[in-house]
C-alpha positions in Angstrom: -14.1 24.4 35.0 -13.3 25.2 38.9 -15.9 26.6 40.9 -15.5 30.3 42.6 -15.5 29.9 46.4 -17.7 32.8 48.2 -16.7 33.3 51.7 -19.3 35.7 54.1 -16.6 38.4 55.6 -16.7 41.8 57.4 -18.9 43.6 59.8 -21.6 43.5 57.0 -21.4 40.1 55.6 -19.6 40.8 52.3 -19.7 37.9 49.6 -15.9 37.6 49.3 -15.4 36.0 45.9 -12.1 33.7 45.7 -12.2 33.4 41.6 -10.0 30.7 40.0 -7.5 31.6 37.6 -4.8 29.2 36.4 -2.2 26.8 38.5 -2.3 28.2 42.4 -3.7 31.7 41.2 -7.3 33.2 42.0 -8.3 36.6 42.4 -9.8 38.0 45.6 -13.0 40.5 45.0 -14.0 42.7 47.7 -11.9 41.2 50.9 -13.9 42.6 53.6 -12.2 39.5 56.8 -11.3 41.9 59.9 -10.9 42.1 63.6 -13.4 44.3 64.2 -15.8 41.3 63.2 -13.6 38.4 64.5 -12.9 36.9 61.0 -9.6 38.6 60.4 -8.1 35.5 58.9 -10.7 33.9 57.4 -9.9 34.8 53.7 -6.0 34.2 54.3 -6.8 30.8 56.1 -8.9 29.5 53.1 -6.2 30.6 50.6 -3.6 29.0 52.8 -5.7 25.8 53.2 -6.4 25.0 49.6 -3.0 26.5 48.3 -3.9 29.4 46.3 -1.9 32.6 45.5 -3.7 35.8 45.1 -2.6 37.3 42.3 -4.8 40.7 42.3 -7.5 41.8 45.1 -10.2 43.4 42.9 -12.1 45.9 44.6 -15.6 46.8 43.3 -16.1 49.9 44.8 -14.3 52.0 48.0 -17.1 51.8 50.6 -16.1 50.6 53.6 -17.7 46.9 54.3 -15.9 46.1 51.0 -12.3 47.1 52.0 -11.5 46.3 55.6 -10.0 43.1 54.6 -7.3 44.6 52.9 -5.2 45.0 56.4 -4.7 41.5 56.8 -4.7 40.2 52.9 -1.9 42.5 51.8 0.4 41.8 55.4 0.0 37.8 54.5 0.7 38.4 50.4 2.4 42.4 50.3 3.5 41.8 46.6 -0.2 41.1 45.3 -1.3 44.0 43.9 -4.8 46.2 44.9 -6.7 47.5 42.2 -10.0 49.7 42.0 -11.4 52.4 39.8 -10.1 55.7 39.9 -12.7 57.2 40.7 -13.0 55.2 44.4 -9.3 55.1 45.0 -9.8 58.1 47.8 -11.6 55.5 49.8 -8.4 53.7 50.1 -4.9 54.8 51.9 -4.3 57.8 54.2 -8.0 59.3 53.2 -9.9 56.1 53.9 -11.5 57.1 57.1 -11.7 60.3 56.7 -14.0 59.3 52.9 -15.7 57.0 54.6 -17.3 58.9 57.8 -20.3 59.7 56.1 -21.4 56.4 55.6 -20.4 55.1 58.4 -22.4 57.4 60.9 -25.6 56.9 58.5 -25.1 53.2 59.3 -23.6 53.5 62.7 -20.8 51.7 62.5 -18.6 54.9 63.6 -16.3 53.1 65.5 -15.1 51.3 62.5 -13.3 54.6 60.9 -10.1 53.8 63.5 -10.1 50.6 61.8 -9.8 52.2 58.4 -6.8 54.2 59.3 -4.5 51.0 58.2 -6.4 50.5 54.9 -3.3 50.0 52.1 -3.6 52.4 49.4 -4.3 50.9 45.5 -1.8 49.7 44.1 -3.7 50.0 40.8 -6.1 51.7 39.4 -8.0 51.8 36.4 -11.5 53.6 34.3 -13.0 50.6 33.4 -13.4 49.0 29.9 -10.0 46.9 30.6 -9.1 43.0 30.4 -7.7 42.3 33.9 -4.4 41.4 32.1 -4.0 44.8 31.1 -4.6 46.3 34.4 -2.0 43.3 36.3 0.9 43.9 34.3 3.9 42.6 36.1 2.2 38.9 35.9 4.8 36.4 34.5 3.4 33.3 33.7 1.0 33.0 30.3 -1.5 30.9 31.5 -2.6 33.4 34.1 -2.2 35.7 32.2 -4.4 34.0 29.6 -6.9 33.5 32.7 -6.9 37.1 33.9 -7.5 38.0 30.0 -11.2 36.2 30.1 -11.9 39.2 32.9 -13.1 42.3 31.5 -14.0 45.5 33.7 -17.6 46.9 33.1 -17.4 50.9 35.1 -21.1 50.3 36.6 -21.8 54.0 38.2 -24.2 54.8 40.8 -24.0 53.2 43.8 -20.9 55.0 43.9 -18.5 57.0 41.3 -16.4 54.3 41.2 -18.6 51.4 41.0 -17.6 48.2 38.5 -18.8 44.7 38.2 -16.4 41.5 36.4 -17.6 39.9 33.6 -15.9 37.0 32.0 -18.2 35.7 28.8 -15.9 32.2 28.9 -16.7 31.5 32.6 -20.7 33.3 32.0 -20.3 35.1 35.2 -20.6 38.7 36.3 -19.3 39.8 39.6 -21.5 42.7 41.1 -20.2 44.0 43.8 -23.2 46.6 45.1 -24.5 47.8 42.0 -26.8 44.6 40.7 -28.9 42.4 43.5 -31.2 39.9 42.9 -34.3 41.9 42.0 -32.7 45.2 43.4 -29.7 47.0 43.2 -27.4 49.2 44.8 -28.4 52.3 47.4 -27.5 55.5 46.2 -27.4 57.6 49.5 -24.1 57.5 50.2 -22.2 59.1 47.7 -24.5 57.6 44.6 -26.5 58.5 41.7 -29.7 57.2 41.0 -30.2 58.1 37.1 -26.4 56.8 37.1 -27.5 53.6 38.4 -30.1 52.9 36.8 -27.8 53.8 33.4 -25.8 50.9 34.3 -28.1 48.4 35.2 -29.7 49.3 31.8 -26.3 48.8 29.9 -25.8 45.3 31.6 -29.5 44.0 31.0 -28.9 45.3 27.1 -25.4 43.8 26.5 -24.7 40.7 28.2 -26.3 37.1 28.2 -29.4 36.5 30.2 -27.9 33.2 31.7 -24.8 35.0 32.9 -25.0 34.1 36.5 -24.3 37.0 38.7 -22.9 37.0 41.8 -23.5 40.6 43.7 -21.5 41.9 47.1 -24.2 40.4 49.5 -26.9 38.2 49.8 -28.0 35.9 47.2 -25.6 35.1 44.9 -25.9 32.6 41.5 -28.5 33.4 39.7 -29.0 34.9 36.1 -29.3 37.7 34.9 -32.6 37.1 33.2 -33.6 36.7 36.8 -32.2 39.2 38.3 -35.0 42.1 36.6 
């Protein structure tokens, strides 16, 4: 089974994820490669490098070190479609930096919200509890569609309204985003819940593996879930 590739992107050091699908095809969780933090084409380089295709950018949840990749991802591939949870789809598009000022004064970073003034708008969204093949439905070819079939969406609340992680039982790995860290989880300052949070970190620890290996949006990434509480 191929490997996912993390790459280190954005002002904040996102964990990219670069997730192997079928042929050429990955997806790309949480682009976050920008000029603002002299990595702009770091994401489209490795993709160009090692031949892959994106054929969704997932994004786990609208806050800002999670998105300003987006710019430079959708001008290299403009076809590949964006797609977060409804309820986070204000943080991208013509009300990006506007949505996002809060946070980014709280972690002064305020000069950024010019940046987020080009973020594309989703180009799908979804509420969470779909197979990834039901929320990319113009792919074509059957294997990746098989592949993006082994994804499910898991609507994680808390750290935001919008918050999800990706699970795929086949592969035993759960992408995060900022909702599950190792031994900690998400803030909930910024537009969060707490009880909401801790709700969903509840429902992962009760109804998937404890060797699921879990890769969250920063840090340390790879370890289980068992580990993770």
């Amino acid at each position: 089974m191929e490997k996912l590739t993390v790459l280190q992107t954005g002002p904040l050091g996102v964990n990219t994820y670069i997730i192997p699908l079928a042929q050429d095809a990955v997806i790309v969780a949480d682009p976050a490669a920008c000029a603002f933090s002299h990595d702009e084409t770091k994401i489209t380089d490795w993709l160009t490098e090692h031949r892959k295709i994106p054929a969704v950018i997932f994004i786990t949840h609208g806050h800002f070190d999670h998105i300003t990749g987006l710019p430079a991802l959708k001008k290299a591939y403009p076809h590949c479609p964006a797609a977060i949870h409804r309820d986070d789809a204000h943080a991208l598009g013509s009300t990006a930096g506007q949505s996002q000022i809060s946070a980014l004064g709280t972690m002064g970073l305020g000069q950024l919200e010019a940046a987020l003034q080009h973020i594309p708008a989703a180009d799908i969204t979804f509420s969470g509890g779909e197979t990834l093949d039901a929320v990319v439905k113009d792919c074509r070819k059957n294997d990746v569609k098989n592949a993006l079939a082994q994804w499910k969406i898991i609507h994680t609340p808390g750290h935001s309204k919008g918050s999800v992680c990706l699970y795929s039982e086949k592969r035993k790995e759960l992408i995060s985003g900022d909702t599950l860290f190792y031994r900690s989880c998400g803030r909930t300052d910024l537009g969060g819940d707490e009880n909401a949070i801790i709700r969903s970190l509840v429902t992962l620890r009760e109804t998937l593996p404890p060797d699921t290996r879990v890769y969250p949006g920063h840090d340390y990434y790879g370890f289980t879930l068992a580990d993770a509480f």
